[in-house]
Wavefront OBJ file of the C-alpha trace (Angstrom):
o trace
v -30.845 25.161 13.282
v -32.282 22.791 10.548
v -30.314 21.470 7.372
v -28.718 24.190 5.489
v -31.004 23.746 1.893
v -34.307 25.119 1.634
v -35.734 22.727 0.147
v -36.873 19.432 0.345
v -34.734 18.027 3.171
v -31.634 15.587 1.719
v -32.457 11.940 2.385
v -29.625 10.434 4.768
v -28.539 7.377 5.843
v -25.695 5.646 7.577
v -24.469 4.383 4.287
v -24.809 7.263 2.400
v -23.169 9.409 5.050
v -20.267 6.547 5.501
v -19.562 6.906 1.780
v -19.484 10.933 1.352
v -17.139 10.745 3.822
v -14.845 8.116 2.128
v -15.502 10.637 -1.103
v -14.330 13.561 1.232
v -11.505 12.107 2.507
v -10.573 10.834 -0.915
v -10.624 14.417 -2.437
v -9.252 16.334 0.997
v -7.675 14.102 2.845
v -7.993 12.045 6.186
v -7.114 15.424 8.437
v -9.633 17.687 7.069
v -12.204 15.493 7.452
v -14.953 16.661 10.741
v -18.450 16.564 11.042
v -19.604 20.066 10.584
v -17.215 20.108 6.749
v -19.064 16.626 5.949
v -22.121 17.952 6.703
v -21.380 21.112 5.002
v -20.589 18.664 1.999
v -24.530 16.385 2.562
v -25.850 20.002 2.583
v -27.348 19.425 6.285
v -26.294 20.531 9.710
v -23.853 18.365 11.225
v -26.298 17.470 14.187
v -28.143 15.953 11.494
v -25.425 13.259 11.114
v -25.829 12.090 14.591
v -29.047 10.576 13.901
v -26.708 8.087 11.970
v -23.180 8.036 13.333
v -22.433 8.116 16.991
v -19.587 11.213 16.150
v -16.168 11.020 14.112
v -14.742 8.029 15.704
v -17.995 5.893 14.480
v -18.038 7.151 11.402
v -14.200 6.204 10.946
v -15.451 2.353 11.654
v -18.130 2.618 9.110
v -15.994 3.733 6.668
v -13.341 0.644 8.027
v -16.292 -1.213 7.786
v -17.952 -0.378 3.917
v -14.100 -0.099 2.445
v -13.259 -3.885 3.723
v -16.474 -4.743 2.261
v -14.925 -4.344 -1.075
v -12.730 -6.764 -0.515
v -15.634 -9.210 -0.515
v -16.191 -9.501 -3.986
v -18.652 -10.275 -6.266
v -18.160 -13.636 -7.787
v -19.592 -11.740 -11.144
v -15.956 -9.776 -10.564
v -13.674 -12.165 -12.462
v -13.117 -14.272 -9.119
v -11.770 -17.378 -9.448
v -14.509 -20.567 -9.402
v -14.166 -23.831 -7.658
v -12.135 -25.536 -10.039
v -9.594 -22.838 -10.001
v -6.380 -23.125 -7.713
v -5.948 -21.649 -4.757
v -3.066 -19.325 -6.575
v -5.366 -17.748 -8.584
v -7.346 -16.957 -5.651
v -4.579 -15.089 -3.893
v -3.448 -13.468 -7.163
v -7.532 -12.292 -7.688
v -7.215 -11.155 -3.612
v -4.316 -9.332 -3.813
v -5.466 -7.026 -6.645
v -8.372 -6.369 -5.016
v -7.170 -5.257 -2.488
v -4.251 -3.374 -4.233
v -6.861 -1.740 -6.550
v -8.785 -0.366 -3.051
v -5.402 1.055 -2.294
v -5.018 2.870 -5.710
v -9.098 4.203 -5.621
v -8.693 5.392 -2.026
v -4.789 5.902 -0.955
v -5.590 8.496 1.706
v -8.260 6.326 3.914
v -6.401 2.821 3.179
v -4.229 3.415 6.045
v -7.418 3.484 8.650
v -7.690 -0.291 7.660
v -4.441 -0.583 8.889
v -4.680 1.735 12.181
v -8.467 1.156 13.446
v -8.788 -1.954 16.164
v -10.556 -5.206 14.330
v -13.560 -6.537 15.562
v -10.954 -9.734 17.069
v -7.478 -9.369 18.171
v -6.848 -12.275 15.650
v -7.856 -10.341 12.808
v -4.926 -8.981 10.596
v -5.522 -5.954 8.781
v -5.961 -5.671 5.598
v -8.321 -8.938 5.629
v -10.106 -7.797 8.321
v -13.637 -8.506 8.058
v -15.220 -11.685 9.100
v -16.455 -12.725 5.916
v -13.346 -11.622 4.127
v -11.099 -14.275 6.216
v -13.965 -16.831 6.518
v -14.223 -16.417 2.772
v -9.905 -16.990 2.712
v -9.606 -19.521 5.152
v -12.787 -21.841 3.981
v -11.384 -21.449 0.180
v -7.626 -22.679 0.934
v -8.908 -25.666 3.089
v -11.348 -26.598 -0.129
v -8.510 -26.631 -2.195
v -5.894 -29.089 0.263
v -4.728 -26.738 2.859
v -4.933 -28.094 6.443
v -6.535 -25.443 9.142
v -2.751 -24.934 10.271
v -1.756 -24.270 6.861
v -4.723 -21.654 5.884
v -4.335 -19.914 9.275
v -0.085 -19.642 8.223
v -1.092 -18.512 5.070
v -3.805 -16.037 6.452
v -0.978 -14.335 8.843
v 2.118 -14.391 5.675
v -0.684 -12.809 3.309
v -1.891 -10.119 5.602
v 1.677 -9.097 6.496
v 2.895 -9.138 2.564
v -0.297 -7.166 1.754
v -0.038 -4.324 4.472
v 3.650 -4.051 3.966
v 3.287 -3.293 -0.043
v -0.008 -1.709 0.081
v 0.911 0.979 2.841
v 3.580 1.997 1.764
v 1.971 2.180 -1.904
v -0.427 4.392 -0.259
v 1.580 6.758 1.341
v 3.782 7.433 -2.195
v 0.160 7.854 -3.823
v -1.469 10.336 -0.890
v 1.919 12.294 -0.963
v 2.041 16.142 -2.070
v 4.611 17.724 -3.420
v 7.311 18.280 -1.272
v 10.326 21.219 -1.604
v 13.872 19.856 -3.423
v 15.575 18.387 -0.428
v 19.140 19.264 -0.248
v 22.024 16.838 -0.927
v 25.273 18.296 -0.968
v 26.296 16.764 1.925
v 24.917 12.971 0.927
v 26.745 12.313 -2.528
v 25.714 8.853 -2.770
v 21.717 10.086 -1.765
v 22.418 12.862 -4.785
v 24.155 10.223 -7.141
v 21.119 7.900 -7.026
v 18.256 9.649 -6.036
v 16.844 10.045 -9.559
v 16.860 5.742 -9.210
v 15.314 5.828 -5.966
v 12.490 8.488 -7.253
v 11.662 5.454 -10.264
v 8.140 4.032 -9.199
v 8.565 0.011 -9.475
v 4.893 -0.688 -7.437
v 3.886 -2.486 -9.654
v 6.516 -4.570 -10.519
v 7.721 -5.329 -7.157
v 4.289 -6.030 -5.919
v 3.872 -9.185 -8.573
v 7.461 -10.196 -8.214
v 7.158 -10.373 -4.406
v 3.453 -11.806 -4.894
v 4.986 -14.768 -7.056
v 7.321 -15.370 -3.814
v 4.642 -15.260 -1.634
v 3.164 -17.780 -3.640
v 5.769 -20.266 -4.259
v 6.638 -20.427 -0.576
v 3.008 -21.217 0.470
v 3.472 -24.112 -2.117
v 6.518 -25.155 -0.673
v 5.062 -26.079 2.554
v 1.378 -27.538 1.623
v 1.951 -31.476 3.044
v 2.566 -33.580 -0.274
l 1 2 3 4 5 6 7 8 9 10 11 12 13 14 15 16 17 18 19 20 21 22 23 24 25 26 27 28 29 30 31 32 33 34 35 36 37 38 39 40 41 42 43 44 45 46 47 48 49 50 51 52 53 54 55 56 57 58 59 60 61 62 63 64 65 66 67 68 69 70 71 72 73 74 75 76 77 78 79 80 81 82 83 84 85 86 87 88 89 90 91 92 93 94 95 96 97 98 99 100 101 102 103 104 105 106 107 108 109 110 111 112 113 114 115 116 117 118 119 120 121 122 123 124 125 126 127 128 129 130 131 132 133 134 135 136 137 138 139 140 141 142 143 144 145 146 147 148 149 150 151 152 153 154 155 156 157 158 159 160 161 162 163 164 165 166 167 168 169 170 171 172 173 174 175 176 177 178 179 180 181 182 183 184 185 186 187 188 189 190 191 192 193 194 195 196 197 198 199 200 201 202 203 204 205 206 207 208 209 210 211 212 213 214 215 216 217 218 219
């Protein structure tokens, strides 16, 4: 059977296949998404995808693969030039890659989840030239190889642990009223524990990171 439109048949590539799934997911959710219902969405048969992707398990990779590319970014983006310190780096990092949680909160957690290209690489800075990009800007700015490797490892850990669970509380739905008449400290504070501090705690423990990594640069 050909693609589902009579008409002129919908250009398709990798890329544009790798990102209408991202979109899919984005809208649907991680579960829903298979190759006939993204095909269904490119307006083609779903054999017509594996021209481009190998099946669902490749096209999770390329969409791994496009979302850490974001994290790469553009110099033209507000990131921070030579003469800036390596704080503001970080700082310009980590809302990238907090921002990438807040756009996409349902297929963040396959950064987390998919096997990197090398056991050494910590998700969410997964792609080469994201952590080639980290490591070669601390070292410019006084950080010995030891030091920009620590600082690679403490970073990843502080991002994945904020920005996971941040994406879980975003991709929620609404859940029933849980009952807790027999918690009365749960019931006495749960209107404090439903607050959302993100934000907040994200730049306070950020500034921690921060100062610690300062703490132990030699000098």
């Amino acid at each position: 059977m050909g693609d589902l439109d009579t008409g002129e048949r919908p250009h398709l590539s990798r890329e544009r296949i790798v990102a209408a799934a991202i979109a899919f997911v984005d809208r649907r959710g991680l579960t829903a998404l298979t190759m006939r219902r993204l095909g269904t969405e490119l307006g083609v048969e779903a054999m017509s995808l594996y021209r481009y992707v190998a099946g669902r398990d490749d096209l999770l990779e390329g969409m791994v693969d496009q979302l850490v590319e974001q994290l790469h970014l553009d110099p033209s983006g507000g990131r921070p030039g030579p003469d800036d310190s390596w704080q503001a780096y970080l700082q310009w990092l980590a809302h990238g890659v907090r921002q990438l949680v807040q756009e996409h909160p349902h297929a963040f957690p396959l950064i987390a989840t998919r096997h990197p290209a090398a056991p050494w690489l910590r998700p969410p800075l997964r792609g080469l030239g994201v952590v080639e990009d980290f490591l070669s800007t601390l070292v410019a700015r006084g950080f010995t190889d030891d030091g920009a490797v620590a600082a690679y490892r403490a970073f990843s850990s502080f991002l994945l642990g904020h920005l996971l669970l941040e994406a879980a509380m975003l991709g929620s739905r609404p859940v029933p009223a849980v009952d807790l008449r027999d918690f009365p400290v749960l019931r006495r504070l749960e209107d404090r524990l439903s607050q959302d501090h993100a934000a907040a705690e994200f730049e306070r423990a950020l500034e921690d990171l921060l100062d610690g990594l300062e703490r132990d640069l030699p000098g």
